[in-house]
C-alpha positions as CSV (number, residue, x, y, z in Angstrom):
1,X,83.2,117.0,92.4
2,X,82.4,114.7,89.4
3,X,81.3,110.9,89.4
4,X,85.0,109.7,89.3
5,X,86.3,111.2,92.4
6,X,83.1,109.8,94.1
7,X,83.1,106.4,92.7
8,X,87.4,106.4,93.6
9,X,86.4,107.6,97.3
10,X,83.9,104.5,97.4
11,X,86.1,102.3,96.3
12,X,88.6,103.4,98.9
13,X,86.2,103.3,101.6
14,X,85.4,99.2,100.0
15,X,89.3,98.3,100.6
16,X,89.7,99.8,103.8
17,X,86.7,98.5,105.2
18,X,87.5,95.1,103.7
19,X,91.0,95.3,105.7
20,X,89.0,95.9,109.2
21,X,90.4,99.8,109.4
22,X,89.1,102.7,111.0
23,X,89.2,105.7,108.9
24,X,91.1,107.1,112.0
25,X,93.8,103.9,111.7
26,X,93.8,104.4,108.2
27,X,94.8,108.3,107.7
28,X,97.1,107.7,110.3
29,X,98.9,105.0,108.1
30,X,98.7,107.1,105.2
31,X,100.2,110.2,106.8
32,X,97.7,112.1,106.2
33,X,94.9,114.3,108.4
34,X,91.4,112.1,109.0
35,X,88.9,114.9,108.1
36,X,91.0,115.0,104.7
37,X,90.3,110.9,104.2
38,X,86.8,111.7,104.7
39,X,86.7,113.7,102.1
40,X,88.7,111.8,99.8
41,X,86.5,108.8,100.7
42,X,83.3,110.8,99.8
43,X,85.0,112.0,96.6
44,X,85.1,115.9,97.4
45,X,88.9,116.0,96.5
46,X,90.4,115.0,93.7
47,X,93.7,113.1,94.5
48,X,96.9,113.5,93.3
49,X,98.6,110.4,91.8
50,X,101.0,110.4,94.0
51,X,98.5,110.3,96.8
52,X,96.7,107.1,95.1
53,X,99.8,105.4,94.9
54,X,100.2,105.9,98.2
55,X,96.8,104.7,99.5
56,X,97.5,101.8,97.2
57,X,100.5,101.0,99.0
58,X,98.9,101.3,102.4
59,X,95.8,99.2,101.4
60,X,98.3,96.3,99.1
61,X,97.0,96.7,96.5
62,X,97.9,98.0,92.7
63,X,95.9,101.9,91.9
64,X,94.3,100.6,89.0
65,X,92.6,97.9,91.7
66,X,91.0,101.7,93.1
67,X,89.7,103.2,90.1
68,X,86.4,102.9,89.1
């Protein structure tokens, strides 16, 4: 994957960590499958924008607050 899907996952990693979550307690409130978070965290995936609204939502926070 290219620089922007790593530098989204990092910043995705930044807010969740900044909210005290697990990556566990944090796939689990985005309803999606903790080995996929990893790999949207280490930028392996490229998300839909449906599924960075949605980690937006779960985090509080605007999508353009997540992109790099």
């Amino acid at each position: 994957m290219g620089n922007l899907a790593k530098e989204l996952g990092k910043k995705i990693r930044q807010a969740r960590k900044a909210k005290g979550l697990s990556q566990d307690a944090f796939a689990l409130i985005c309803q999606v499958d903790r080995s996929y978070m990893g790999r949207i965290e280490r930028g392996e995936v490229n998300l839909t924008v449906q599924k960075l609204y949605q980690i937006a939502e779960s985090l509080g926070c605007e999508p353009v607050q997540l992109l790099p």
